[in-house]
N, C-alpha and C positions, 0 to 999 in steps of 0.2 A: 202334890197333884201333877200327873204331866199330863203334853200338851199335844193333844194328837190334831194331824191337821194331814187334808186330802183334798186335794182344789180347794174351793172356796170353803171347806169346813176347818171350824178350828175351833175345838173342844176340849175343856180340864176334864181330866179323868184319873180316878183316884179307885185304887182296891183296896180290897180289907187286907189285912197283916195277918189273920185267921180264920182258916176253914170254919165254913156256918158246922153248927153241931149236928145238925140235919141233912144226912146224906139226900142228894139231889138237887139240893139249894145253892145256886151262886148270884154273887151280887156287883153291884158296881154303882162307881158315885161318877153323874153328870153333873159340867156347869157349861150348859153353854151361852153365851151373851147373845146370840145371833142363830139361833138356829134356822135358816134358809131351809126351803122345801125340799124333805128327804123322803127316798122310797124306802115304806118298810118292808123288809126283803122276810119271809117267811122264816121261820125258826121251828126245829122240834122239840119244842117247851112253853109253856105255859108262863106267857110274862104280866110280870105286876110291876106297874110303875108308882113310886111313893113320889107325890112334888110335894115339894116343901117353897118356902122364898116368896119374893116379891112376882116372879116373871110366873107364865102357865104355860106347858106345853098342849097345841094343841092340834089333834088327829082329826083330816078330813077320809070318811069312811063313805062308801060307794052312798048313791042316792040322793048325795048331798049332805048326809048324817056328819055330826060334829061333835066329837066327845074333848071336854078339856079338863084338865087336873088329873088324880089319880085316878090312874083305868087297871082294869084284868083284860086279858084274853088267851084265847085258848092256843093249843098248837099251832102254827101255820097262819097264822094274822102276817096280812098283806099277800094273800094269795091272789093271784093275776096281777100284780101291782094295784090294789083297788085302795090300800092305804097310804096318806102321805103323815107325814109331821111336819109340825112346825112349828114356833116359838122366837120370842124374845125372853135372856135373860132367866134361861130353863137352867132352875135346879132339881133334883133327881135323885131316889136312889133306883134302880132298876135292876131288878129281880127275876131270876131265871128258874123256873121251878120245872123241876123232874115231872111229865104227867102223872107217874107214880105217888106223889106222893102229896098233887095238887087239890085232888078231892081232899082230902083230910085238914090242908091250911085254911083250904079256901071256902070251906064248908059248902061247897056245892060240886057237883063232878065238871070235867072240861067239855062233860056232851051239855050242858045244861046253857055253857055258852056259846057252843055253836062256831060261826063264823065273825059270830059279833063281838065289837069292844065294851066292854058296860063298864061305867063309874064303882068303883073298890066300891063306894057308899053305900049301893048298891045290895051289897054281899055283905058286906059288915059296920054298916049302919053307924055309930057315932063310933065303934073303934078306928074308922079308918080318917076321922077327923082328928083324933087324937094322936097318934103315931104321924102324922103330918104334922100338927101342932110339936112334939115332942124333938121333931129331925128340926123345925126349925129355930128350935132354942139351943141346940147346942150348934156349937163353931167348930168339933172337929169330928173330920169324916167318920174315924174310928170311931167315934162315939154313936152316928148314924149308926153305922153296920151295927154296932153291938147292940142299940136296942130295937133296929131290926129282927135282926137275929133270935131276941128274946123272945117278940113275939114271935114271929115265924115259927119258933122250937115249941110254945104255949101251945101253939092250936095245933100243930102237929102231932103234938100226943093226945091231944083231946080230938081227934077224927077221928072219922074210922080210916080201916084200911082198906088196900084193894086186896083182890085174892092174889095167893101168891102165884098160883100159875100165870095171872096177867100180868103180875111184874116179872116175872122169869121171861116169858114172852116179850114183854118191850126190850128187856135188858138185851136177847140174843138181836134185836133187830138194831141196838144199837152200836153193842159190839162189832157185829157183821159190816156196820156202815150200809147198812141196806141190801145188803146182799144177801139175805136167810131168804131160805122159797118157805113163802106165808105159810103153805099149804100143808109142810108138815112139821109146824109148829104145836098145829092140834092131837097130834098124835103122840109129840116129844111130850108135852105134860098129860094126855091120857086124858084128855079130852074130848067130844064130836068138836068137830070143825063149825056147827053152829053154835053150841057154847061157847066157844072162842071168841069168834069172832063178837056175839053179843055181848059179852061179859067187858071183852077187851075197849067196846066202842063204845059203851054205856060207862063202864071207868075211868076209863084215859082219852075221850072226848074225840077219838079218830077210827076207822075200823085198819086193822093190821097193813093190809096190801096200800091205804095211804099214807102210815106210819112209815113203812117201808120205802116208798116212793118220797116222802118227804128227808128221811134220813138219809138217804143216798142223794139227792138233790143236794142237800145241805153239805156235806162233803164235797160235793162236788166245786159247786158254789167259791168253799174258801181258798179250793186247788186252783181256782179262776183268777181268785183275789190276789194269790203268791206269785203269779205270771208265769203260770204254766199256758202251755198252747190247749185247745179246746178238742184237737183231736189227742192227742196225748191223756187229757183227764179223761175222757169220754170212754177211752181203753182199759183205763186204771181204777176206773171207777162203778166199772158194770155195764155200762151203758152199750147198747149194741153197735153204735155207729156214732157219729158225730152230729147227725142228724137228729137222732134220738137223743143226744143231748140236750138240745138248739130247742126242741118241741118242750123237752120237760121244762128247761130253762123259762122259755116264753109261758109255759101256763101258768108259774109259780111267781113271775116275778111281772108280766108283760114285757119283759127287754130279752135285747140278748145276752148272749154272754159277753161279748166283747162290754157290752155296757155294764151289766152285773159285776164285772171286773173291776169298774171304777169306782164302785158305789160303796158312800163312808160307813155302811151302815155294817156291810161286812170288815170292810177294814177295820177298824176300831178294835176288831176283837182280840186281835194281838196282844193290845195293851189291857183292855177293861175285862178281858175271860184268861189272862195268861196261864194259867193252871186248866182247862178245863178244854177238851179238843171241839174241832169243828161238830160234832154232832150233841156238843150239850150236854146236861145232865144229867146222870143214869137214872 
């Protein structure tokens, strides 16, 4: 396990040794003793946190809403800064799933969750008490991942899928890094542009032009984290001006970028996604 640390954070973090069998899937093992209050910085994927152990991680969500133990949520959790974490003694495995192919695990689509964090238990009832029970009888991480992984691979084949123009479609918005013009995405797979657009927001939980706007944020974002200057990323990165950074920046996180620069929540990923780029995955 190594030991990532940024100001006051200081976190074990452990990967798996092998790619999940299920393209889209990546994971990572938390232990943190001390988790102090972090902004969750929005991501384009669909995260599932497994807690196992003594400690509980837990998310204060706008309204005063408090979810603790294992949660889902859909793309872009923590948008405007309205999510925080926190914890003593949080162990973890945390999971990054493709929206492609989150309907199918998750047995419900990412529109169904909304902007909300809901309890795994929720969604899958005395399995997700099991698979917690399970991570926390074994002692090594590797052993975590792989019977993650199992289930993960289990229900994946028993989903359904989405259509494949909507995955053709996420895929070019993710390659591009945000940069595809939405508009003639409907016509690349032979589509009307209202099929698309509904098909795409009803499966993968975001309509394209936010998918789009989120992805290109999210690159941007880790361009921040690497200490690149902000009018430099802002050029590099699609954005019209520096300004129009600063705007997308604030809506997605509440901070700016000079502060989104600091914040552990994108650092980390260095260590705990090293195979997988700033936009997540496919």
């Amino acid at each position: 396990m190594r030991t990532f640390v940024r100001g006051a954070a200081m976190w074990g973090v452990e990967c798996p040794q092998r790619p999940s069998r299920v393209t889209g899937v990546t994971m990572a093992g938390f232990h943190v003793p001390n988790l102090e209050t972090l902004r969750i910085v929005p991501h384009p994927a669909v995260t599932l946190l497994l807690e196992f152990g003594a400690g509980s991680p837990v998310l204060d969500c706008p309204a005063g809403r408090q979810q603790r133990g294992s949660i889902v949520a859909g793309p872009g959790l923590g948008s405007g800064g309205a999510v925080r974490a926190r914890g003593e003694n949080v162990e973890c495995v945390q999971v990054r799933l493709s929206p492609v192919i989150a309907r199918a695990i998750l047995g419900a689509s990412p529109a169904d969750l909304g902007a909300a964090v809901v309890t795994l238990g929720d969604l899958w009832g005395r399995e997700s008490s099991r698979i917690c029970e399970q991570l926390g009888d074994v002692s090594s991480w590797q052993d975590r991942f792989a019977l993650t992984d199992v289930l993960l691979a289990r229900r994946h084949e028993a989903g359904p899928p989405v259509d494949p123009e909507v995955a053709w479609a996420w895929h070019r918005i993710v390659v591009s890094r945000g940069l595809t013009r939405v508009d003639g995405l409907a016509a690349e797979v032979g589509w009307s542009r209202k099929r698309l657009w509904s098909r795409f927001r009803s499966q993968l939980g975001l309509p394209p032009k936010r998918a789009v706007k989120l992805v290109r944020f999210d690159h941007a974002a880790h361009r921040l984290v690497a200490g690149q200057g902000a009018a430099q990323v802002a050029a590099d990165t699609g954005y019209a001006d520096q300004s129009h950074l600063h705007r997308d920046v604030m809506a997605f996180t509440g901070a700016t970028p000079a502060t989104v620069a600091g914040e552990p929540f994108l650092a980390v990923d260095d260590i705990a996604w090293p195979s997988g780029s700033a936009c997540g995955p496919r």
